[in-house]
C-alpha positions in Angstrom: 12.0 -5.8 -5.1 11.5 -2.6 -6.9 13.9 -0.4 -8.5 13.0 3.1 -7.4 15.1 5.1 -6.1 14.7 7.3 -3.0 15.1 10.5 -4.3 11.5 10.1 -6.3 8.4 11.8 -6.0 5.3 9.9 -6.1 2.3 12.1 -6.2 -1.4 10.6 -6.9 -3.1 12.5 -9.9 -4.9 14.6 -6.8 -2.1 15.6 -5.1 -0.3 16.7 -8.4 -3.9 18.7 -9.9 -3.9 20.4 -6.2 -0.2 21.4 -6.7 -0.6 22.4 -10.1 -3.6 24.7 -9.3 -1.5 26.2 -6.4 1.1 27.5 -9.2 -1.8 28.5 -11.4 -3.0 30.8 -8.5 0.7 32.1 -7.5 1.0 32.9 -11.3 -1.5 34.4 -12.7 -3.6 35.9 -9.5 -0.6 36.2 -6.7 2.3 37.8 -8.7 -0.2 40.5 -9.8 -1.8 41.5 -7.0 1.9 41.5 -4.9 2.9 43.7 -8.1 0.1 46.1 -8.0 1.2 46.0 -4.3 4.5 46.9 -4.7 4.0 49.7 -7.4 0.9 51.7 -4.8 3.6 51.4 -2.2 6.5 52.9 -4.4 3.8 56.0 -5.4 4.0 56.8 -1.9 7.6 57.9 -2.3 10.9 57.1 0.3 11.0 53.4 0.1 13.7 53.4 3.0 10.7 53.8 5.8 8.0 52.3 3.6 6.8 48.5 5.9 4.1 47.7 2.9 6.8 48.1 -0.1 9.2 46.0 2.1 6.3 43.4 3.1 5.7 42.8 -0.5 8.7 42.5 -1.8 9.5 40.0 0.9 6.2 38.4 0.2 7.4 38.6 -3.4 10.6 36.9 -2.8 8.9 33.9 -0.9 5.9 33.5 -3.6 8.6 33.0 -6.3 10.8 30.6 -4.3 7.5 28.2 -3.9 6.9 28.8 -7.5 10.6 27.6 -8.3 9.6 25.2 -5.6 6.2 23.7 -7.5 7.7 23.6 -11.2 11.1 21.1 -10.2 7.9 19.3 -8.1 5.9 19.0 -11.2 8.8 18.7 -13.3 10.4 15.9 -11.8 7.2 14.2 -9.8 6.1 10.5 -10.6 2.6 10.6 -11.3 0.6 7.0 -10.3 1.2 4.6 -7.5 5.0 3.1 -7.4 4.9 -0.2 -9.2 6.4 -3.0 -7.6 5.2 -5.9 -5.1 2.7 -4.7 -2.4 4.8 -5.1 0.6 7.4 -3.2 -0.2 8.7 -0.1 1.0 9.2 2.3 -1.6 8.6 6.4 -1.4 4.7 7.5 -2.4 3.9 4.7 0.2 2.2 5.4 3.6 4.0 2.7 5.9 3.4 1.7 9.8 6.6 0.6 12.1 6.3 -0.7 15.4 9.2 -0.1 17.7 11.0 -2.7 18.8 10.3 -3.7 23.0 6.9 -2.3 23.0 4.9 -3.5 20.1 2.0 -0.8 20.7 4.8 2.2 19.8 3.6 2.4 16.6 4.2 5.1 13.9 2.2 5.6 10.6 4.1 8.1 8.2 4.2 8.6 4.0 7.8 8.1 3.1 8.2 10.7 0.5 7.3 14.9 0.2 5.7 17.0 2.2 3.7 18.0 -0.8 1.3 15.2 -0.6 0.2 15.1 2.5 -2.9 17.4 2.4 -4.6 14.8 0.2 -4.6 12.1 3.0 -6.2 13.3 6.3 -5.5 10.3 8.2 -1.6 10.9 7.7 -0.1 13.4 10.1 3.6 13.4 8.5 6.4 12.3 6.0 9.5 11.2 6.5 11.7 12.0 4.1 13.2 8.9 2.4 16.5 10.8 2.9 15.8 10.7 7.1 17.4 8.3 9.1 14.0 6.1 9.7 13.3 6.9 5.8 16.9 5.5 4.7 16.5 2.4 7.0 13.1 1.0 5.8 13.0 2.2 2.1 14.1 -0.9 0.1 12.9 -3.3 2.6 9.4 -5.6 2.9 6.7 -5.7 5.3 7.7 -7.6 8.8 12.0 -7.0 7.8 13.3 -5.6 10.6 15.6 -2.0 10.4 17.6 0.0 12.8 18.9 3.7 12.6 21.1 5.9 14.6 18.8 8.9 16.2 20.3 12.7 16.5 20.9 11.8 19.9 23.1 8.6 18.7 21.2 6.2 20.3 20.7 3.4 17.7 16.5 2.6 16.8 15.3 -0.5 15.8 12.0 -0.9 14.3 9.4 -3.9 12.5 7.6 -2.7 9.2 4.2 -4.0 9.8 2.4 -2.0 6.9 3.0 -0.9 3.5 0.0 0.5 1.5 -0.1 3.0 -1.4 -1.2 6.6 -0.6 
Protein backbone atom coordinates (compact mmCIF):
# COMPACT_ATOMS: atom_id res chain seq x y z
CA UNK A 1 0.00 0.00 0.00
CA UNK A 2 1.28 3.49 -0.53
CA UNK A 3 2.70 5.86 1.77
CA UNK A 4 0.98 9.14 0.98
CA UNK A 5 -0.46 10.93 3.19
CA UNK A 6 -3.89 12.59 3.08
CA UNK A 7 -3.05 15.97 3.38
CA UNK A 8 -1.27 15.92 -0.28
CA UNK A 9 -1.96 17.51 -3.42
CA UNK A 10 -1.77 15.68 -6.54
CA UNK A 11 -2.18 17.89 -9.46
CA UNK A 12 -1.52 16.59 -13.20
CA UNK A 13 0.98 18.87 -15.05
CA UNK A 14 -2.46 20.45 -16.70
CA UNK A 15 -4.16 21.20 -13.77
CA UNK A 16 -0.88 22.81 -12.12
CA UNK A 17 0.00 24.99 -15.75
CA UNK A 18 -3.84 26.11 -15.54
CA UNK A 19 -3.33 27.19 -11.86
CA UNK A 20 -0.11 28.66 -12.50
CA UNK A 21 -1.48 30.81 -15.42
CA UNK A 22 -4.39 31.92 -13.10
CA UNK A 23 -1.65 33.57 -10.64
CA UNK A 24 0.19 34.95 -13.65
CA UNK A 25 -3.09 36.72 -14.69
CA UNK A 26 -4.08 37.82 -10.88
CA UNK A 27 -0.42 39.24 -10.80
CA UNK A 28 0.50 40.99 -13.38
CA UNK A 29 -2.96 41.99 -15.20
CA UNK A 30 -5.63 41.76 -12.08
CA UNK A 31 -3.72 43.64 -9.32
CA UNK A 32 -3.17 46.52 -11.84
CA UNK A 33 -6.17 47.10 -13.19
CA UNK A 34 -8.02 46.78 -9.41
CA UNK A 35 -5.14 49.46 -8.54
CA UNK A 36 -5.77 51.78 -11.31
CA UNK A 37 -9.35 51.10 -9.94
CA UNK A 38 -8.91 52.06 -6.75
CA UNK A 39 -6.65 55.26 -7.38
CA UNK A 40 -9.69 56.81 -10.25
CA UNK A 41 -12.06 56.16 -7.42
CA UNK A 42 -9.92 57.95 -4.63
CA UNK A 43 -9.64 61.16 -7.29
CA UNK A 44 -13.16 61.42 -6.88
CA UNK A 45 -12.71 62.58 -3.29
CA UNK A 46 -14.99 61.32 0.13
CA UNK A 47 -14.15 57.73 0.14
CA UNK A 48 -16.93 57.22 3.03
CA UNK A 49 -19.94 57.24 0.18
CA UNK A 50 -17.70 56.06 -2.61
CA UNK A 51 -19.42 51.98 -3.71
CA UNK A 52 -16.54 51.65 -6.60
CA UNK A 53 -13.49 52.55 -4.09
CA UNK A 54 -15.16 50.09 -1.65
CA UNK A 55 -15.87 47.38 -4.47
CA UNK A 56 -12.29 47.39 -5.35
CA UNK A 57 -10.75 47.23 -2.41
CA UNK A 58 -13.07 44.30 -1.50
CA UNK A 59 -12.34 42.93 -4.79
CA UNK A 60 -8.68 43.61 -3.86
CA UNK A 61 -8.82 41.82 -0.60
CA UNK A 62 -10.32 38.64 -2.22
CA UNK A 63 -7.86 38.60 -5.46
CA UNK A 64 -4.92 38.55 -2.85
CA UNK A 65 -6.41 35.87 -0.60
CA UNK A 66 -6.59 33.42 -3.94
CA UNK A 67 -3.19 34.63 -4.74
CA UNK A 68 -2.05 33.51 -1.11
CA UNK A 69 -4.41 30.68 -1.97
CA UNK A 70 -2.48 29.56 -5.47
CA UNK A 71 1.28 30.01 -4.25
CA UNK A 72 0.85 27.41 -0.82
CA UNK A 73 -1.07 25.27 -3.91
CA UNK A 74 1.84 25.42 -6.05
CA UNK A 75 4.20 25.49 -3.35
CA UNK A 76 3.21 22.50 -1.66
CA UNK A 77 1.30 20.48 -4.79
CA UNK A 78 2.61 17.01 -5.99
CA UNK A 79 3.07 17.15 -9.52
CA UNK A 80 2.46 13.50 -11.48
CA UNK A 81 0.13 10.71 -10.77
CA UNK A 82 0.48 9.14 -7.01
CA UNK A 83 2.76 6.17 -7.17
CA UNK A 84 1.69 3.16 -5.62
CA UNK A 85 -0.37 -0.06 -6.72
CA UNK A 86 -3.38 0.75 -9.09
CA UNK A 87 -6.13 -0.12 -6.77
CA UNK A 88 -5.46 1.82 -4.22
CA UNK A 89 -7.08 4.76 -2.85
CA UNK A 90 -4.89 7.49 -2.43
CA UNK A 91 -5.66 11.50 -2.94
CA UNK A 92 -5.16 12.78 -6.87
CA UNK A 93 -7.33 9.61 -7.60
CA UNK A 94 -10.85 9.75 -9.03
CA UNK A 95 -12.64 6.76 -7.13
CA UNK A 96 -16.40 5.14 -7.52
CA UNK A 97 -18.28 3.69 -4.18
CA UNK A 98 -21.32 1.90 -4.29
CA UNK A 99 -23.52 2.13 -1.26
CA UNK A 100 -24.07 -0.61 0.58
CA UNK A 101 -28.09 -2.20 0.07
CA UNK A 102 -28.51 -0.78 -3.28
CA UNK A 103 -25.67 -1.60 -5.47
CA UNK A 104 -26.86 0.99 -8.32
CA UNK A 105 -26.22 4.13 -5.52
CA UNK A 106 -23.19 4.81 -6.93
CA UNK A 107 -20.84 7.90 -6.41
CA UNK A 108 -17.77 8.90 -8.62
CA UNK A 109 -15.68 11.70 -6.84
CA UNK A 110 -11.62 12.87 -7.04
CA UNK A 111 -10.42 12.48 -3.43
CA UNK A 112 -8.26 15.44 -3.17
CA UNK A 113 -8.61 19.71 -4.01
CA UNK A 114 -11.07 21.40 -5.53
CA UNK A 115 -8.32 22.87 -7.68
CA UNK A 116 -8.27 20.11 -10.05
CA UNK A 117 -11.40 19.55 -10.96
CA UNK A 118 -11.85 21.84 -14.02
CA UNK A 119 -9.43 19.65 -15.95
CA UNK A 120 -11.78 16.54 -15.80
CA UNK A 121 -15.23 17.21 -17.15
CA UNK A 122 -16.61 13.91 -16.36
CA UNK A 123 -16.03 14.58 -12.49
CA UNK A 124 -18.62 16.73 -10.84
CA UNK A 125 -16.83 16.93 -7.25
CA UNK A 126 -14.02 16.26 -4.67
CA UNK A 127 -14.18 15.04 -1.53
CA UNK A 128 -11.78 16.20 0.57
CA UNK A 129 -9.52 13.33 1.86
CA UNK A 130 -10.15 15.17 5.27
CA UNK A 131 -14.28 14.40 4.82
CA UNK A 132 -15.80 11.74 6.51
CA UNK A 133 -16.22 9.47 3.13
CA UNK A 134 -12.61 10.89 2.13
CA UNK A 135 -11.10 9.60 5.64
CA UNK A 136 -12.93 6.24 5.34
CA UNK A 137 -11.75 5.02 1.90
CA UNK A 138 -8.25 6.78 1.55
CA UNK A 139 -5.70 4.08 2.55
CA UNK A 140 -7.86 1.26 1.46
CA UNK A 141 -8.10 -1.01 -2.08
CA UNK A 142 -10.58 -1.45 -4.59
CA UNK A 143 -13.66 -3.89 -3.43
CA UNK A 144 -12.50 -3.15 0.82
CA UNK A 145 -15.42 -2.17 2.28
CA UNK A 146 -15.59 1.39 4.66
CA UNK A 147 -18.16 2.97 6.77
CA UNK A 148 -18.40 6.62 8.18
CA UNK A 149 -20.68 8.55 10.53
CA UNK A 150 -22.85 11.28 8.34
CA UNK A 151 -23.56 14.93 9.91
CA UNK A 152 -26.79 13.55 10.69
CA UNK A 153 -24.99 10.51 12.81
CA UNK A 154 -26.30 7.91 10.90
CA UNK A 155 -23.34 5.59 10.20
CA UNK A 156 -22.58 4.96 5.96
CA UNK A 157 -21.21 2.01 4.65
CA UNK A 158 -19.82 1.88 1.33
CA UNK A 159 -17.77 -0.84 -1.47
CA UNK A 160 -14.83 0.88 -3.47
CA UNK A 161 -15.48 -0.43 -6.84
CA UNK A 162 -12.99 1.97 -8.76
CA UNK A 163 -9.75 3.57 -8.32
CA UNK A 164 -8.22 5.22 -11.46
CA UNK A 165 -5.71 8.18 -11.72
CA UNK A 166 -7.17 11.62 -12.72
Amino acid sequence: MSDITPDVVWLTQEAYDKLEAELDHFKNIGRPEVSSRIQAAREEGDLSENGGYHAAKEEQGQMESRIRQLEHLLETAHVGEPEGDPDDVTPGKVVTVAYDGDPDDTETFLLGSREVLGTDESIEQAVSPQSPLGAAVVGRRVGDKASYDAPNGKTIHVTITAARPL
